[in-house]
Kinemage of the C-alpha trace (Angstrom):
@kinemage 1
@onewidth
@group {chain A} dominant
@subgroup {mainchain}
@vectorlist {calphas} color= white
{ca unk a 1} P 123.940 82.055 112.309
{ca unk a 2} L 122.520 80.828 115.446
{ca unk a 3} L 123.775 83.698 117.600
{ca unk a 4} L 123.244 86.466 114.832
{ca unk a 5} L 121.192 89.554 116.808
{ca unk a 6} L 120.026 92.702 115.156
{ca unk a 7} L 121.329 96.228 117.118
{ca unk a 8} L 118.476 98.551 117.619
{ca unk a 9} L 117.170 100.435 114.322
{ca unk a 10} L 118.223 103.584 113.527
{ca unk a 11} L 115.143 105.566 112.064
{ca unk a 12} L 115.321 108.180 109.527
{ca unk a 13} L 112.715 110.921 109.549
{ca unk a 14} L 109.600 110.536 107.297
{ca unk a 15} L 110.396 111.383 103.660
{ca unk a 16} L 107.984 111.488 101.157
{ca unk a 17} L 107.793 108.591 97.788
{ca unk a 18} L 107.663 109.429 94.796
{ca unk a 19} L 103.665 109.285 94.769
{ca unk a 20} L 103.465 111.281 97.663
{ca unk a 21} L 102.960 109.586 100.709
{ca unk a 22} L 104.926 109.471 103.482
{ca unk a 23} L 107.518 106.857 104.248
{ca unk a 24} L 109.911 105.321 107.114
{ca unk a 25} L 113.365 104.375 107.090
{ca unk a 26} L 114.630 102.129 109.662
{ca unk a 27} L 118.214 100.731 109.335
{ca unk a 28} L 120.112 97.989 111.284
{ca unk a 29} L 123.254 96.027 111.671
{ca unk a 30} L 123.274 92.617 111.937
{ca unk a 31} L 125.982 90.970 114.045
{ca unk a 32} L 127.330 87.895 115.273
{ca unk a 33} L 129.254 88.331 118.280
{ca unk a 34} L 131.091 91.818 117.114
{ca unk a 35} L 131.460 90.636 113.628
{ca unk a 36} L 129.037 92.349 111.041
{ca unk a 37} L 127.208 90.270 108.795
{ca unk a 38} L 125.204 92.527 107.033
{ca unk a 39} L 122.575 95.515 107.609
{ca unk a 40} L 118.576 95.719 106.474
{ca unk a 41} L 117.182 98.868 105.394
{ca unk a 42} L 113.304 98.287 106.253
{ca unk a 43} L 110.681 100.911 104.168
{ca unk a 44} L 107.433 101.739 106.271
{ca unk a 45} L 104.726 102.479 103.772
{ca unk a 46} L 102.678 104.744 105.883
{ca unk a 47} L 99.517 104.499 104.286
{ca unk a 48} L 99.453 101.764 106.547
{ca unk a 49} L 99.294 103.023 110.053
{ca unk a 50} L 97.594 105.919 108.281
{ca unk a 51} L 94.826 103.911 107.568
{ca unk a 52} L 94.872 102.285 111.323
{ca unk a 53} L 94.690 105.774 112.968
{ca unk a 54} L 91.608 107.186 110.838
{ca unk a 55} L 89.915 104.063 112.223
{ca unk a 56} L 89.797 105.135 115.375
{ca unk a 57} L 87.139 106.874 116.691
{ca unk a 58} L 87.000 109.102 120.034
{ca unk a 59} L 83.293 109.379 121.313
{ca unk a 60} L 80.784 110.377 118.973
{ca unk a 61} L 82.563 112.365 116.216
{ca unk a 62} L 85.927 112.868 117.096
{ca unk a 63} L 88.997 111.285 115.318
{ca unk a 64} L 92.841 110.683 115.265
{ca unk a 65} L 95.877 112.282 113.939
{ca unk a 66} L 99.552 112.076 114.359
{ca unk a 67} L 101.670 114.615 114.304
{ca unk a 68} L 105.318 115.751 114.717
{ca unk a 69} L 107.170 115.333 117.942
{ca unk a 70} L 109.839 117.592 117.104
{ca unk a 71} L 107.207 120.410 115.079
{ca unk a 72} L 103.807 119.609 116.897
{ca unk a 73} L 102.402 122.237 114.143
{ca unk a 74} L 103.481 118.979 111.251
{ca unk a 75} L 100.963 117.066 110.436
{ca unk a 76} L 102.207 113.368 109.824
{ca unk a 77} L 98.559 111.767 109.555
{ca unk a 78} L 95.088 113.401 109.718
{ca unk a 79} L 92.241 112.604 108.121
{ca unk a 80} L 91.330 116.001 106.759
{ca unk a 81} L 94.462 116.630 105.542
{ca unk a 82} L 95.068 116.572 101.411
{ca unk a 83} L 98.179 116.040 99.756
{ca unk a 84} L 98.593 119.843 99.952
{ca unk a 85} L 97.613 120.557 103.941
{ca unk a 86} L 100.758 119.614 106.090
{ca unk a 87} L 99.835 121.865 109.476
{ca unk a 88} L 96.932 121.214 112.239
{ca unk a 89} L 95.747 124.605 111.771
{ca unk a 90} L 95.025 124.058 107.965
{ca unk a 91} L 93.360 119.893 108.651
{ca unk a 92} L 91.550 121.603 111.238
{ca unk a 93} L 90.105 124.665 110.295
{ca unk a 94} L 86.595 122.287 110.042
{ca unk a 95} L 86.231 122.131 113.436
{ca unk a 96} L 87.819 125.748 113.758
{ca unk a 97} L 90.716 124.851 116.596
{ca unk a 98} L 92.080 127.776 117.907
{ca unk a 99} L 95.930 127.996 118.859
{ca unk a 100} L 94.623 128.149 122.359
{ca unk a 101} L 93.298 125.287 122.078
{ca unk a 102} L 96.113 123.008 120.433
{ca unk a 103} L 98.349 125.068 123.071
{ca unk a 104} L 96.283 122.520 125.404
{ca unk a 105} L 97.620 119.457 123.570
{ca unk a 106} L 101.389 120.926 123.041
């Protein structure tokens, strides 16, 4: 359809797959005019971005992570974290962060 438009995505939050790594949902209607043609679920394999974010590197040996907006403690990507570590206090008990500290970044 020549005047088909998507509607802004709706996104779910992260979930994890069945091998254990985290996930995005993003889902959308697809209209023409009002009239609904259809909707696409789109899957986020996070690995991806993941991967992007360990690459960065902040001066000489500090690194990237992502974490929660909603639960800044949740660690979405970090690149200490195992499959078992989900908060910044456990990923970053190498460099020894104190909650004062991360209070700073909060």
């Amino acid at each position: 359809y020549k005047y088909s438009k998507y509607i802004q995505p709706f996104f779910l939050p992260p979930s994890f797959t069945v091998q254990g790594y985290y996930a995005l949902y993003a889902i959308a209607n697809i209209l023409n005019d009002s009239t609904l043609l259809g909707v696409q679920l789109s899957n986020i394999d996070f690995r991806q971005v993941t991967n992007a974010v360990n690459g960065l590197s902040v001066l000489k040996n500090g690194y990237c992570y992502i974490i929660s907006q909603t639960d800044p403690w949740t660690i979405i990507s970090h690149p200490f974290s195992g499959t078992k570590c989900t908060h910044v206090q456990c990923a970053e008990s190498k460099s020894q962060m104190s909650t004062e500290e991360y209070s700073i970044f909060n």
